[in-house]
Residue frames as a rotation matrix with the C-alpha (Angstrom) as fourth column:
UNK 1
-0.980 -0.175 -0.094 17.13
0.093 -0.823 0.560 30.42
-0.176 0.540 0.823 26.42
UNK 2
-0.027 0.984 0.179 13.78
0.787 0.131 -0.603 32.09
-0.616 0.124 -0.778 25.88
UNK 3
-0.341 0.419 0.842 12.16
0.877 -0.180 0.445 34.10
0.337 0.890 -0.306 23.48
UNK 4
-0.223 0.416 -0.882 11.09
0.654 -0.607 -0.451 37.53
-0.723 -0.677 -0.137 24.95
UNK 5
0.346 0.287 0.893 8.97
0.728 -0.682 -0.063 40.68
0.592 0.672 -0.445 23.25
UNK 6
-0.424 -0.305 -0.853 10.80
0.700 -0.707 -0.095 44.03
-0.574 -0.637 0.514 24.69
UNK 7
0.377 0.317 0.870 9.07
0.581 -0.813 0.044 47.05
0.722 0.489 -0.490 25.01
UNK 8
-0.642 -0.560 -0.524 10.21
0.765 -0.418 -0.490 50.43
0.055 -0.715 0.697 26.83
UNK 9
0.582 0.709 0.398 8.18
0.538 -0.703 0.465 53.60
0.610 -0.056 -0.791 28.12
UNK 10
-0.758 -0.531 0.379 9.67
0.036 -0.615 -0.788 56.93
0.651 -0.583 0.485 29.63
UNK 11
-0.613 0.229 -0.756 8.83
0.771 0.382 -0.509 57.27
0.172 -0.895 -0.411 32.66
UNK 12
0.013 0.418 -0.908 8.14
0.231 -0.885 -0.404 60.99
-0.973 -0.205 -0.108 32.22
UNK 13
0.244 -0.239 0.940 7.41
0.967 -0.012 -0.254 61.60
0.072 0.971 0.228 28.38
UNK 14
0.713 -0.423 0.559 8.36
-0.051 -0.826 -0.561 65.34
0.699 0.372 -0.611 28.92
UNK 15
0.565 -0.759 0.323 11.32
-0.718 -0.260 0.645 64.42
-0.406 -0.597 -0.692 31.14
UNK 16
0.681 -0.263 -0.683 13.00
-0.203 0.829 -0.522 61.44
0.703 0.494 0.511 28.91
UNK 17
-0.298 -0.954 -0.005 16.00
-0.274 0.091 -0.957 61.75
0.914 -0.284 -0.289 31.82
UNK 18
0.252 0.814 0.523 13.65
-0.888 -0.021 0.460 60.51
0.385 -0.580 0.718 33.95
UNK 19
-0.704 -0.539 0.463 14.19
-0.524 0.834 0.175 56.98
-0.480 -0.119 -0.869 33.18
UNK 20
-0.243 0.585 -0.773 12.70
-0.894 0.173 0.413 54.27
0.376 0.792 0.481 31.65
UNK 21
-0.107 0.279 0.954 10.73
-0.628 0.725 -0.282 51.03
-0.771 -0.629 0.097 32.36
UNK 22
-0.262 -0.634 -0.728 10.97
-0.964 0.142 0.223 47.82
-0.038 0.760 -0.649 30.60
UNK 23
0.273 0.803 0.530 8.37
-0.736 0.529 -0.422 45.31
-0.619 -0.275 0.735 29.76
UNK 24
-0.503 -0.374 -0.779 9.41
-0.862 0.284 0.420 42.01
0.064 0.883 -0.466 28.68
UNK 25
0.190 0.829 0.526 7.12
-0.712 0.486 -0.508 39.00
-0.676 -0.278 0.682 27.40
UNK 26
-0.315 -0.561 0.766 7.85
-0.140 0.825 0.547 35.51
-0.939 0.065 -0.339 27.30
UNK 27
0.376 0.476 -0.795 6.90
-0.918 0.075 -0.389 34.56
-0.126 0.876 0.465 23.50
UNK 28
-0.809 -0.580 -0.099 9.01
-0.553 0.692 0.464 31.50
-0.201 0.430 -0.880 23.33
UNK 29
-0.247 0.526 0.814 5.67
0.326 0.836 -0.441 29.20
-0.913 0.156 -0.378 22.67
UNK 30
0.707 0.509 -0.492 4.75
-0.381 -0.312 -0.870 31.61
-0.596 0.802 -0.027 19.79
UNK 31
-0.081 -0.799 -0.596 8.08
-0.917 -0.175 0.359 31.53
-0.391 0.575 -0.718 18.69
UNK 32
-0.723 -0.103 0.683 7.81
-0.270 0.952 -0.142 27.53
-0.636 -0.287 -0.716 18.59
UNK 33
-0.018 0.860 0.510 4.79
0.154 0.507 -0.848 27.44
-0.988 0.063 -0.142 17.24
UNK 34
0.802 0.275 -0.530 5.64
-0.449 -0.308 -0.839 29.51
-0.394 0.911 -0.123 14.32
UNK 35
-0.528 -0.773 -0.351 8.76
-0.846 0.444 0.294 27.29
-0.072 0.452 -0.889 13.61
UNK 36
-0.338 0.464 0.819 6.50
0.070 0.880 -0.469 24.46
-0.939 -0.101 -0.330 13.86
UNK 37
0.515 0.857 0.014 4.10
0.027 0.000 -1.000 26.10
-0.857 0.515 -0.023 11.28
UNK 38
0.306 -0.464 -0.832 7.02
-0.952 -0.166 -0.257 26.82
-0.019 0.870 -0.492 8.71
UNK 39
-0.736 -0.673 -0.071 7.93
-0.602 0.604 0.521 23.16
-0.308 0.427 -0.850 8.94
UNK 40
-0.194 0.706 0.681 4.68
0.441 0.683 -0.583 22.16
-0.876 0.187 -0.444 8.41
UNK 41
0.620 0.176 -0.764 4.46
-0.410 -0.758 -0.507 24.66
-0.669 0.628 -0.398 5.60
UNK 42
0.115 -0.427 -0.897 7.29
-0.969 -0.247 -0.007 23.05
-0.219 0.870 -0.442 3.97
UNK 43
-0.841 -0.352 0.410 7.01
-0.185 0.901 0.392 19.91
-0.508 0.254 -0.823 4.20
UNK 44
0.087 0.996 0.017 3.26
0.185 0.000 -0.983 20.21
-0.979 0.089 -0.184 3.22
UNK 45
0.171 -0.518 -0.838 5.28
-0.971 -0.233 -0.054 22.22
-0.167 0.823 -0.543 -0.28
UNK 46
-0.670 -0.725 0.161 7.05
-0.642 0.674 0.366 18.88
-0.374 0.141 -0.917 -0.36
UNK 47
-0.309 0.725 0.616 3.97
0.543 0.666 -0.512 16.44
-0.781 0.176 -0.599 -0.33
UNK 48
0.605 0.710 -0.361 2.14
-0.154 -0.341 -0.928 18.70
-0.781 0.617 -0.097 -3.02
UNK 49
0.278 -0.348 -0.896 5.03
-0.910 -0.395 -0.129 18.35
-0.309 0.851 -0.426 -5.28
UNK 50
-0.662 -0.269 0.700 4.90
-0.501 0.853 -0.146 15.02
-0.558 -0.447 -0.699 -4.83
UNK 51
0.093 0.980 0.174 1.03
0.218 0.151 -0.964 14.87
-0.972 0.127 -0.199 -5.44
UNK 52
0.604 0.381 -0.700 1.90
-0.613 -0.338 -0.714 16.54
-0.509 0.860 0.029 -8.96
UNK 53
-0.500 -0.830 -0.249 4.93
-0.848 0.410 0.336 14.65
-0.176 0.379 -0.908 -9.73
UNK 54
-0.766 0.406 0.498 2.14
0.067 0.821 -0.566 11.40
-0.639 -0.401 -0.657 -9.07
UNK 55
0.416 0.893 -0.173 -0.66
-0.059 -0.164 -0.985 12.93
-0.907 0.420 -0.016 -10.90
UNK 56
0.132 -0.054 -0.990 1.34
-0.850 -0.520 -0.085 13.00
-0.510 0.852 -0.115 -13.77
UNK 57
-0.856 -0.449 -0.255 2.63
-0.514 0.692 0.506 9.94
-0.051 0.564 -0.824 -14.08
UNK 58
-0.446 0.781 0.437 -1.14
0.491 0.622 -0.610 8.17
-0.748 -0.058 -0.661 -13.51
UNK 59
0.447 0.606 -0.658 -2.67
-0.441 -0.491 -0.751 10.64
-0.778 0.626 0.048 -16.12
UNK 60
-0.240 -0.583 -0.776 0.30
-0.966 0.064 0.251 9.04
-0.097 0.810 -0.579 -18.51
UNK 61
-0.894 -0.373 0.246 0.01
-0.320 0.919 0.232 6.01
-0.313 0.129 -0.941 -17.44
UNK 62
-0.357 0.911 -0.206 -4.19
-0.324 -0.328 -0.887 6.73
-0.876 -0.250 0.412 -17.92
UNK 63
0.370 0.671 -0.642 -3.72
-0.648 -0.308 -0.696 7.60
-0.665 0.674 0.321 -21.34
UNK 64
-0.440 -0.566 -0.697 -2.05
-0.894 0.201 0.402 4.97
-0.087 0.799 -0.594 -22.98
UNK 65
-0.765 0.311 0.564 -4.69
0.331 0.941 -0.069 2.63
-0.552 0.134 -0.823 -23.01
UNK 66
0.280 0.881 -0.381 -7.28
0.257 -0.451 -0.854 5.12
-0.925 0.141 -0.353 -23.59
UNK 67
0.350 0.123 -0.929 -5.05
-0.836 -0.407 -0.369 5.84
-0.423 0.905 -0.039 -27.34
UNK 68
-0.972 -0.084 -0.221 -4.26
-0.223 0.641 0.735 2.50
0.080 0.763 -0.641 -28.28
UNK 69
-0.052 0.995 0.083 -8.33
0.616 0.098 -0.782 2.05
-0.786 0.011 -0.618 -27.79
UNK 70
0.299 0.242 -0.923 -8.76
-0.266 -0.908 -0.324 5.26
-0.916 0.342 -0.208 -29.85
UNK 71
-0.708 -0.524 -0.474 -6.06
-0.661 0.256 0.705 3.72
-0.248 0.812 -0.528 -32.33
UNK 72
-0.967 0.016 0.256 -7.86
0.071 0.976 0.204 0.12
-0.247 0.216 -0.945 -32.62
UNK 73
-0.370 0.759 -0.536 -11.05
0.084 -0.548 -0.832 2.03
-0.925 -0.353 0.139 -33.21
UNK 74
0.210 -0.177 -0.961 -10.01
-0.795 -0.604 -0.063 3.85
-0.569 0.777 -0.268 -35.99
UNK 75
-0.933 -0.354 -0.068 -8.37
-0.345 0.821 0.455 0.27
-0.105 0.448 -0.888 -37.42
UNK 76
-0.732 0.216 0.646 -11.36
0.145 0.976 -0.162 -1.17
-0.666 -0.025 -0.746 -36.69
UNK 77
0.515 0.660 -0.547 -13.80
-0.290 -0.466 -0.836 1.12
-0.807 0.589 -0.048 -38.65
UNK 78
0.021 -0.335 -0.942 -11.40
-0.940 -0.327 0.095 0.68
-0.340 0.884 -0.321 -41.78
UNK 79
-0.996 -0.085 0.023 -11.33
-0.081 0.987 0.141 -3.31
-0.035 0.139 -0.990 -41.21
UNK 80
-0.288 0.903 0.318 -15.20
0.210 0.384 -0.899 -3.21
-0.934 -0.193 -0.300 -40.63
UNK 81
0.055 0.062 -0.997 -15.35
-0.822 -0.564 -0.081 -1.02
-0.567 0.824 0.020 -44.33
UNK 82
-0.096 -0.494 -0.864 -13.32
-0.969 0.244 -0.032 -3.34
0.227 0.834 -0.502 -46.22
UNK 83
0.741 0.661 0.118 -15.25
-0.658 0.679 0.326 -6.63
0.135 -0.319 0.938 -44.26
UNK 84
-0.201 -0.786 -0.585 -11.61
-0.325 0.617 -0.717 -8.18
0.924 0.046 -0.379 -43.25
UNK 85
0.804 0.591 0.060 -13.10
-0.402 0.468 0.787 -10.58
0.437 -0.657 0.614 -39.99
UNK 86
0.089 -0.780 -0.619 -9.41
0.854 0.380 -0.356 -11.69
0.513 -0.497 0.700 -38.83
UNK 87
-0.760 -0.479 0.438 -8.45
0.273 -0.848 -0.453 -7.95
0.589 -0.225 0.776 -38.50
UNK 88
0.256 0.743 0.618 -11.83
-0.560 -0.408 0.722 -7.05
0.788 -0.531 0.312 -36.53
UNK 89
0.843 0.086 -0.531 -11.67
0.314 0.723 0.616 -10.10
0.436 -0.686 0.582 -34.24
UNK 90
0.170 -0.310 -0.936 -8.09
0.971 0.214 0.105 -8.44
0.168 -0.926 0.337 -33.29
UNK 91
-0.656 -0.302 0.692 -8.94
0.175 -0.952 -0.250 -5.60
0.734 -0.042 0.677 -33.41
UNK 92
0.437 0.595 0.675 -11.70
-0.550 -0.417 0.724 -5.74
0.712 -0.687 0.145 -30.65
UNK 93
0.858 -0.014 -0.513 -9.65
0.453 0.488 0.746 -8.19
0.240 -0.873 0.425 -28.74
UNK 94
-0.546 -0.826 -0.143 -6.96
0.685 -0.341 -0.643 -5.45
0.482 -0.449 0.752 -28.44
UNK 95
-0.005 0.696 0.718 -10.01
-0.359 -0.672 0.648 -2.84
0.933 -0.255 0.253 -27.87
UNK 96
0.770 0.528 -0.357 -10.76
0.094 0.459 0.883 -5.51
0.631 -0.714 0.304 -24.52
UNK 97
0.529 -0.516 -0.674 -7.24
0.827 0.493 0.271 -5.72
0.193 -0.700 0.688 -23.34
UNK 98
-0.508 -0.590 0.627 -6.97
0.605 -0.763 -0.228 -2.08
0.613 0.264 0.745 -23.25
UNK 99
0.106 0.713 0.693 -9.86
-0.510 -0.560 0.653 -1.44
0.854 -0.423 0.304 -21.48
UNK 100
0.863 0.076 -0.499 -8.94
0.333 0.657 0.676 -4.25
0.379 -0.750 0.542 -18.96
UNK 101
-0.101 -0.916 -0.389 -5.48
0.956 0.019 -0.292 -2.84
0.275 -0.402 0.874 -18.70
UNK 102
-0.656 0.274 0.703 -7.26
-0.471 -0.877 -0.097 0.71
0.589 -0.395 0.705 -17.50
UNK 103
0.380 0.920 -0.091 -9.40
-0.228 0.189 0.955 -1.24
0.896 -0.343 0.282 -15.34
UNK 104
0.274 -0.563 -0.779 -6.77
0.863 0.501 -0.058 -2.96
0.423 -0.657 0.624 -13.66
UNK 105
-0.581 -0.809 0.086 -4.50
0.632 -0.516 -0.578 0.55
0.512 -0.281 0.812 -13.59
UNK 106
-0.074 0.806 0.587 -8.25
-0.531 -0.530 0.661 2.55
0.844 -0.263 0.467 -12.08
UNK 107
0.807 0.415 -0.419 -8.63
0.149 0.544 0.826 -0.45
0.571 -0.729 0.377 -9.71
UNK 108
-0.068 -0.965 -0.254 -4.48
0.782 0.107 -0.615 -0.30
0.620 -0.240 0.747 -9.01
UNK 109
-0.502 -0.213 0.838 -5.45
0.248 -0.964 -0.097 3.81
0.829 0.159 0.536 -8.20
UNK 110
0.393 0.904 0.169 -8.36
-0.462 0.035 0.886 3.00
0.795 -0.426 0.431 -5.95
UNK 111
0.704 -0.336 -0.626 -6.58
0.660 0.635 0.402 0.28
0.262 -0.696 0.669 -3.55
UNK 112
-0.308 -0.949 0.070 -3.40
0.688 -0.273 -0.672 3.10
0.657 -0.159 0.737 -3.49
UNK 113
-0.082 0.222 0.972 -6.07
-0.493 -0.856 0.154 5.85
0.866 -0.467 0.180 -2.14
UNK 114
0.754 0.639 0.154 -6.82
-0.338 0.176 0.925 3.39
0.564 -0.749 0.348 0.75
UNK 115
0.320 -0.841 -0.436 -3.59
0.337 0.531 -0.778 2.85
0.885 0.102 0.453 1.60
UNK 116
-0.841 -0.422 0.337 -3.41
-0.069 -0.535 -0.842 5.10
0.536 -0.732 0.421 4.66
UNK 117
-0.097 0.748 0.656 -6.71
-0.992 -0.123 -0.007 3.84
0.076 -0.652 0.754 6.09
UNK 118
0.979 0.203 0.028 -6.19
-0.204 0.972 0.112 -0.13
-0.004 -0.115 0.993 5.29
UNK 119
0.158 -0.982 -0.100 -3.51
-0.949 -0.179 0.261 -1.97
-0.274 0.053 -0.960 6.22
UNK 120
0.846 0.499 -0.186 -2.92
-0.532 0.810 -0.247 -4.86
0.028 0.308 0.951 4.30
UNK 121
-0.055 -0.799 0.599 0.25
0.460 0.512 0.726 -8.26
-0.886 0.316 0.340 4.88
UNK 122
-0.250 -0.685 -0.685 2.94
-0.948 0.029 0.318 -8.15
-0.198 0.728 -0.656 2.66
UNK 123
0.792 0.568 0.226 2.45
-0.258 0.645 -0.719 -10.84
-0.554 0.511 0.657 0.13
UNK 124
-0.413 -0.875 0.253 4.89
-0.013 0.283 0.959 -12.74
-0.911 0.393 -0.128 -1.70
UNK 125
0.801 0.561 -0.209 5.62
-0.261 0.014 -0.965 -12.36
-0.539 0.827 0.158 -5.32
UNK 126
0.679 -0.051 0.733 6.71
0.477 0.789 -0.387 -14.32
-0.559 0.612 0.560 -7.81
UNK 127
-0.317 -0.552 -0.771 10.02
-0.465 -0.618 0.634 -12.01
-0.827 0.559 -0.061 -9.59
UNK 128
-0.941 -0.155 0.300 9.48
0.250 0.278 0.928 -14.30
-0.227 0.948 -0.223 -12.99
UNK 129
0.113 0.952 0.285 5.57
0.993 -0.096 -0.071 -13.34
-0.040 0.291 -0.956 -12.93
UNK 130
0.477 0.214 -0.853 6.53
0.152 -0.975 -0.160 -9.54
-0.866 -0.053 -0.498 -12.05
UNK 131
-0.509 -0.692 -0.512 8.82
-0.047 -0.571 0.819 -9.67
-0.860 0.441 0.258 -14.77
UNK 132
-0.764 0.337 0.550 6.24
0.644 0.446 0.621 -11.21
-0.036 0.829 -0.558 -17.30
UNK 133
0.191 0.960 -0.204 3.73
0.916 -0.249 -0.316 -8.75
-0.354 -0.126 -0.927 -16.82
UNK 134
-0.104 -0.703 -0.704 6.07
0.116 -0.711 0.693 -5.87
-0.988 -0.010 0.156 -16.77
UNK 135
-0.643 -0.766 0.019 6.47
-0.164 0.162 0.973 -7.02
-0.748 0.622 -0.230 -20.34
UNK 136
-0.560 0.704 0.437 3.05
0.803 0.591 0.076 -7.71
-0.204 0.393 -0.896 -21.17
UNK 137
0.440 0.688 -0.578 2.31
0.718 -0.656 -0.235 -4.53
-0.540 -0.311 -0.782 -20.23
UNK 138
0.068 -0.162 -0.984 4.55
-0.288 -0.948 0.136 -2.85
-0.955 0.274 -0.111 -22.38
UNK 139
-0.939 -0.074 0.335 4.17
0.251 0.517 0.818 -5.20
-0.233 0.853 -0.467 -25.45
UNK 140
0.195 0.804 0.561 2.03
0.981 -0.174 -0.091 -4.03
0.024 0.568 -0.823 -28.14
């Protein structure tokens, strides 16, 4: 089966009972090509909604160090006021392990963009360490 463009022309435009001729041109590569381009078109839809579905969750996952920083800030100005030196000491050592746990999740972002230019061994891991982090990371 092919693809064809038909056109017709009277032979005699002021005799139409003349007859007609009948020009027909293969198109089947266009045709092909433009079914190609709609599936690249949608699958291209697909990947962008992807990309946003992704972008959100790293912007969430962004900001929740960036407001318990903001939070331990604010704590700490009111502990530095009232000169309470336990409460500072953790308050800047939660200030550190917030900023390390956006360092880690920036560095985590960085190694994912190279993921389609580096290819790196699977690595074994430890389920009782993934699960302790997991936990570390949402504690507090």
């Amino acid at each position: 089966m092919i693809h064809v463009l038909l056109s017709s022309t009277p032979i005699d435009p002021d005799d139409l009972s003349s007859g007609v001729t009948f020009t027909a041109l293969d198109i089947t590569a266009r045709k092909l090509a433009e079914d190609t381009r709609e599936e690249l078109l949608a699958e291209l839809g697909a990947r962008n909604a992807e990309l946003e579905r992704f972008t959100y969750t790293v912007s969430h996952d962004l900001k929740s160090p960036l407001i318990t920083i903001k939070g331990y800030v604010g704590m700490l100005q009111e502990d530095l006021r009232e000169g309470n030196e336990e409460a500072i000491e953790d308050d800047l050592e939660r200030i550190a392990k917030s900023a390390d746990t956006m360092g880690t999740l920036l560095r985590n972002l960085l190694e994912l963009s190279r993921i389609g230019r580096i290819v790196n061994p699977p690595t074994e891991v430890r389920i009782d360490e993934l699960a302790r982090e997991a936990v570390a990371a949402v504690g507090g």
